[in-house]
C-alpha positions in Angstrom: -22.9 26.1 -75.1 -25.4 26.9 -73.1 -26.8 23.9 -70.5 -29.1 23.3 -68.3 -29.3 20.5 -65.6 -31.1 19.2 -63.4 -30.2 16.4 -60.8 -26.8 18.5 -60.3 -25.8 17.4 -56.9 -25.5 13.8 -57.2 -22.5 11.6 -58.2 -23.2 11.7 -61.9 -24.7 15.2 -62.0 -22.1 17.1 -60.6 -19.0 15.3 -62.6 -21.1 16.5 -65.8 -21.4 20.1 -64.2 -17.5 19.8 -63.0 -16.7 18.2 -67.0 -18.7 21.1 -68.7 -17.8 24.3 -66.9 -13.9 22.7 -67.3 -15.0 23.0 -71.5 -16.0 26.3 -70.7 -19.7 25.8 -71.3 -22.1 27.8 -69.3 -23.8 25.4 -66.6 -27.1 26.6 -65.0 -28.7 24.1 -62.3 -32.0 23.5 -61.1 -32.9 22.5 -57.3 -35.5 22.6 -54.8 -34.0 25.0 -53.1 -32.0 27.6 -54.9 -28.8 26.4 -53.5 -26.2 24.8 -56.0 -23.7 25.8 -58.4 -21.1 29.0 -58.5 -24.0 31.2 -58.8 -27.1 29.5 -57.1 -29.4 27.0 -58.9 -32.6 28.1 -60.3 -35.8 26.8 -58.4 -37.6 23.8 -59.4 -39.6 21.4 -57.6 -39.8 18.5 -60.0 -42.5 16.6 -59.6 -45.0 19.8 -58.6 -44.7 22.1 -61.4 -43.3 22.5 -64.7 -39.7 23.5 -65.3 -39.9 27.0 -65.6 -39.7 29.3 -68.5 -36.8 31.4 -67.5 -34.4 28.3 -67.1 -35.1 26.9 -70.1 -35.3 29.8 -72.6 -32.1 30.5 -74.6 -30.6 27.0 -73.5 -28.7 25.2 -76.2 -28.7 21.8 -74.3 -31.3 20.2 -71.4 -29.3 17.2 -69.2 -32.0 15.9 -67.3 -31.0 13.9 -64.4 -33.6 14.3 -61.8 -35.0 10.8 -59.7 -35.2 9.3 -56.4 -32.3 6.6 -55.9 -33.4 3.0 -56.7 -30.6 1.8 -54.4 -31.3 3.5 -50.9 -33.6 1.2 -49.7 -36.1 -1.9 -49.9 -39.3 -1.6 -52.5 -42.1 -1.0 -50.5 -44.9 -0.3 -52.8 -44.4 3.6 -51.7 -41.1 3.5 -52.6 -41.7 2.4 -56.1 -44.4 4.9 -56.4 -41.3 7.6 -55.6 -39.0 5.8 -58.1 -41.4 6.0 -61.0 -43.0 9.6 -60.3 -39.7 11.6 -59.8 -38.6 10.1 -63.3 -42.2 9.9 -65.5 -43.7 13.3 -63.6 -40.7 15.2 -63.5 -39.8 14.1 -67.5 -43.5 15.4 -67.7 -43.1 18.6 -66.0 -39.7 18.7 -67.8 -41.1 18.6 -71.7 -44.0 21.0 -70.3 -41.6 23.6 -69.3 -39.5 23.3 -72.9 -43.4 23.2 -74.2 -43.8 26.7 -72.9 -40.6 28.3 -73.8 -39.2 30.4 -76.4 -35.9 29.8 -78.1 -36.1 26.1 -76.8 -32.8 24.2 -76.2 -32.0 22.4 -79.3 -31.4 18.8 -77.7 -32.4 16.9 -74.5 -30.4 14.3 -72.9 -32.6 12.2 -70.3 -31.1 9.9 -68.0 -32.4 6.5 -68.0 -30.7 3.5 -67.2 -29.6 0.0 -68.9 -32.2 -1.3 -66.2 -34.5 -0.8 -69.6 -33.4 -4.3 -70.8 -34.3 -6.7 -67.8 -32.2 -9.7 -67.0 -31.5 -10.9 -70.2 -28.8 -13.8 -69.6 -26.4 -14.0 -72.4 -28.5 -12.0 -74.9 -26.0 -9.2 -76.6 -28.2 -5.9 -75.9 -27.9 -3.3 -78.1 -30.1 0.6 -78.2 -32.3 -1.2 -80.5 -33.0 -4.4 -78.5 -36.8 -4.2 -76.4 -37.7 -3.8 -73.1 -37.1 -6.6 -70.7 -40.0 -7.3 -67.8 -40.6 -5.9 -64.5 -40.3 -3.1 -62.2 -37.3 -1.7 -63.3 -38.0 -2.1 -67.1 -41.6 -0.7 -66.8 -40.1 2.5 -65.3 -37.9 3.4 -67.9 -40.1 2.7 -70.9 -42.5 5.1 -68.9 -39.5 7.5 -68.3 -37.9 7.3 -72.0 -41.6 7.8 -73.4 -42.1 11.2 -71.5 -38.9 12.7 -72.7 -39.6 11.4 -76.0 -42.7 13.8 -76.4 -39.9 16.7 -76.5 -39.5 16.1 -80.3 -43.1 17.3 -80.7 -41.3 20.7 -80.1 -38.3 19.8 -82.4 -35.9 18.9 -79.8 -33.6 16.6 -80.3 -34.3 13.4 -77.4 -30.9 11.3 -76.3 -32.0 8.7 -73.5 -29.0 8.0 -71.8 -29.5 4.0 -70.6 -26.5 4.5 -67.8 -25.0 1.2 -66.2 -23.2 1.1 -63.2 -21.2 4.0 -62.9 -17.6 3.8 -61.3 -16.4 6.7 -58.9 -13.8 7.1 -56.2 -16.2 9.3 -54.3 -19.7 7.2 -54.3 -21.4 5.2 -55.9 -21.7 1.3 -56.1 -18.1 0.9 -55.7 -18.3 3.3 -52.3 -20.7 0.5 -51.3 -18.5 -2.6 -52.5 -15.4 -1.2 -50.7 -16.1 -1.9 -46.9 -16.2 -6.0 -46.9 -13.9 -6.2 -49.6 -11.2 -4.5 -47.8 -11.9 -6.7 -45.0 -11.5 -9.5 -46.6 -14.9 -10.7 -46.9 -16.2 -9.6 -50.0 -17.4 -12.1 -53.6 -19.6 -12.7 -55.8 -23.1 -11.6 -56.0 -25.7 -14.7 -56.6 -24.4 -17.3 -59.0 -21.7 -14.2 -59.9 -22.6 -15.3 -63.7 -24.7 -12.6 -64.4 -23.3 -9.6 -67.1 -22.8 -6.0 -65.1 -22.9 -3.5 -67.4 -20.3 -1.3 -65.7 -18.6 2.2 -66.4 -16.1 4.7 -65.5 -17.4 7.9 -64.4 -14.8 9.7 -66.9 -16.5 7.8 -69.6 -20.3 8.8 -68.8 -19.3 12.0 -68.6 -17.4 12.0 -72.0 -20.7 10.3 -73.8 -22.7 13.2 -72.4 -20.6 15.6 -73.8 -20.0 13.9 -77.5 -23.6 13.2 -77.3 -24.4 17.2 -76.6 -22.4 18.1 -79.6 -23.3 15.7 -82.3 -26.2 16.4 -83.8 -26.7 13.0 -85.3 -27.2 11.4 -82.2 -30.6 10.5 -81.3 -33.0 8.4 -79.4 -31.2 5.5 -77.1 -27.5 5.4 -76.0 -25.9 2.5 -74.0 -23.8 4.3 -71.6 -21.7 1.7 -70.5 -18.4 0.5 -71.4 -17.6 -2.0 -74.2 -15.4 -4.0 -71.6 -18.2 -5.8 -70.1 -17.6 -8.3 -67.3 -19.6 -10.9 -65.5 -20.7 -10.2 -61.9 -17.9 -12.8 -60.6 -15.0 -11.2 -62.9 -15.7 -7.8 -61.4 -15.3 -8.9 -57.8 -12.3 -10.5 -58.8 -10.6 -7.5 -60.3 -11.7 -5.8 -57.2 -10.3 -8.2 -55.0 -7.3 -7.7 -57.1 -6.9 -3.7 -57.1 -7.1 -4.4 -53.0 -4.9 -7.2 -52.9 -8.0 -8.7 -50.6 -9.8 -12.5 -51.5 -13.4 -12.7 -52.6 -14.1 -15.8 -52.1 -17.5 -15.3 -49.8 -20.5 -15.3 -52.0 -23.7 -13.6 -51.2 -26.3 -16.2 -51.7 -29.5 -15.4 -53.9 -31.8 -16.1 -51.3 -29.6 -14.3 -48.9 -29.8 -10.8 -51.3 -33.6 -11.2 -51.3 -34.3 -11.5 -47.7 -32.3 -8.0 -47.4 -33.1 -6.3 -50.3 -36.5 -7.7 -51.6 -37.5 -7.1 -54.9 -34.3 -4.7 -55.4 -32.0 -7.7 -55.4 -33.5 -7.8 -59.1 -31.7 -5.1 -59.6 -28.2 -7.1 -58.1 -28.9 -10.6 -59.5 -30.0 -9.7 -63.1 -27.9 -10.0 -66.2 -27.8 -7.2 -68.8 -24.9 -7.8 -71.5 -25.3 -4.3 -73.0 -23.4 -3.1 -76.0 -22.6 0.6 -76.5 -23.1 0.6 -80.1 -24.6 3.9 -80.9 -21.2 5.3 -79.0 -19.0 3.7 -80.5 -20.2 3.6 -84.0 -20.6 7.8 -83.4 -16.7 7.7 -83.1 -16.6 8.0 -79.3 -13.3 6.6 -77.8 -13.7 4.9 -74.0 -10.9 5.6 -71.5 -11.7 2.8 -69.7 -12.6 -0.6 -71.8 -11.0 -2.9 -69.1 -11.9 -3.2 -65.9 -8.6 -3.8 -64.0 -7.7 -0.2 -65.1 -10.9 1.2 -64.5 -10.2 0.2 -60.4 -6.5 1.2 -60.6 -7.5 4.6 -62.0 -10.4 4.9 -59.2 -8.5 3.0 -56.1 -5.1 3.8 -56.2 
């Protein structure tokens, strides 16, 4: 097949260009720049100007990952501002570009992220559960609705609601790694909240099954069917480094760094991948004690 993507150079990006060119698809990247990929990337400033004509045409599959990091700094209010408008302009400028093409691609996968649901508590989520409240939430049913307006054209829409994405080369776990290897890592908050974790072999996997089954549609959960609470995950880290976690990082203590990002830390989001697993998709990585062997060791 014939893909497109956009967003290639970061951690999930370029393990789907890496995946896909491996399957012998022909991978085309967009960038601000030019630079990227075996043979260049094709210009495209996201949030400026529609995704152009040339890139799109004759495209079997569009994986749209484009967006500012929600994780590289506090929320200031221009911050947020960046958050929402790299992923609602650029899902704009996106569909705008397909709008204008000829011989569309026949399905778009658009990242969005199990941050969709909100802290929930205990509440199973599944692709057809609502959107939770807040920041976070509000963004993605923006995000999700832009990409959404690509079936106008008769593309076929995946939103891909990612959760926290497990890789021995960046990541949440890059960030996790320095206090637990000395010692001094544990739980975040009460540590009872759900984290929707996943291998980054298993993200990558979904977005391939997803690009070539054409019965997929509308919301996937990716993230693995293994879930864990917040304080069993920093015990199976602290296991896989043969390190304690026994040091908490206080609620009020995450807030006064982070600010209204700690939302992001503290909140609890017990997803279900149903539409995966029902579509006959088969998880490398259901527990998470393998998951951090695989990655650590």
């Amino acid at each position: 097949m014939k893909v497109l993507i956009s967003g290639a150079s970061g951690l999930l990006g370029s393990a789907i260009s890496a995946r896909l060119n491996a399957a012998g698809h022909q991978v085309t990247e967009t960038s601000r720049s030019g630079a990227g990929g075996a043979n260049g990337a094709v210009i495209w400033r996201v949030q400026n100007e529609p995704a152009p004509v040339s890139a799109l045409t004759d495209k079997d599959a569009v994986i749209h990952l484009a967006g500012e990091s929600i994780a590289s700094g506090r929320w200031t209010a221009e911050r947020k501002a960046r958050i929402r408008d790299s992923r609602v302009l650029g899902t704009r400028n996106l569909v705008e570009g397909m709008r204008n093409a000829k011989n569309r691609p026949s399905v778009l996968i658009c990242a969005s992220a199990v941050g969709f649901y909100g802290d929930r508590g205990d509440e199973s989520l599944t692709e057809d559960s609502p959107p939770g409240k807040g920041f976070l939430p509000e963004v993605c049913v923006e995000w999700e609705k832009e990409a959404k307006r690509a079936e106008e054209l008769g593309v076929r829409v995946v939103n891909l609601r990612t959760g926290i994405v497990l890789s021995r080369s960046g990541g949440a776990l890059e960030k996790m790694l320095p206090p637990f290897r000395l010692g001094i890592g544990g739980p975040l908050g009460s540590g009872n909240q759900w984290w929707p974790w996943v291998h980054l072999d298993d993200v990558t996997g979904i977005v391939e099954h997803v690009m070539k089954t054409p019965s997929i549609r509308g919301p996937v959960n990716a993230a693995s069917p293994g879930i864990v609470r917040n304080a069993d995950f920093t015990s199976a880290l602290a296991r896989a480094l043969n390190r304690p976690a026994i040091l908490p990082a206080p609620s009020f203590a995450l807030r006064l760094i982070f600010g209204e990002m700690a939302d992001a830390l503290l909140s609890s989001e017990r997803v279900i991948p149903t539409v995966a697993l029902a579509s006959g998709f088969a998880f490398q990585f259901e527990d998470i004690d393998a998951a951090l062997r695989d990655l650590l060791t």
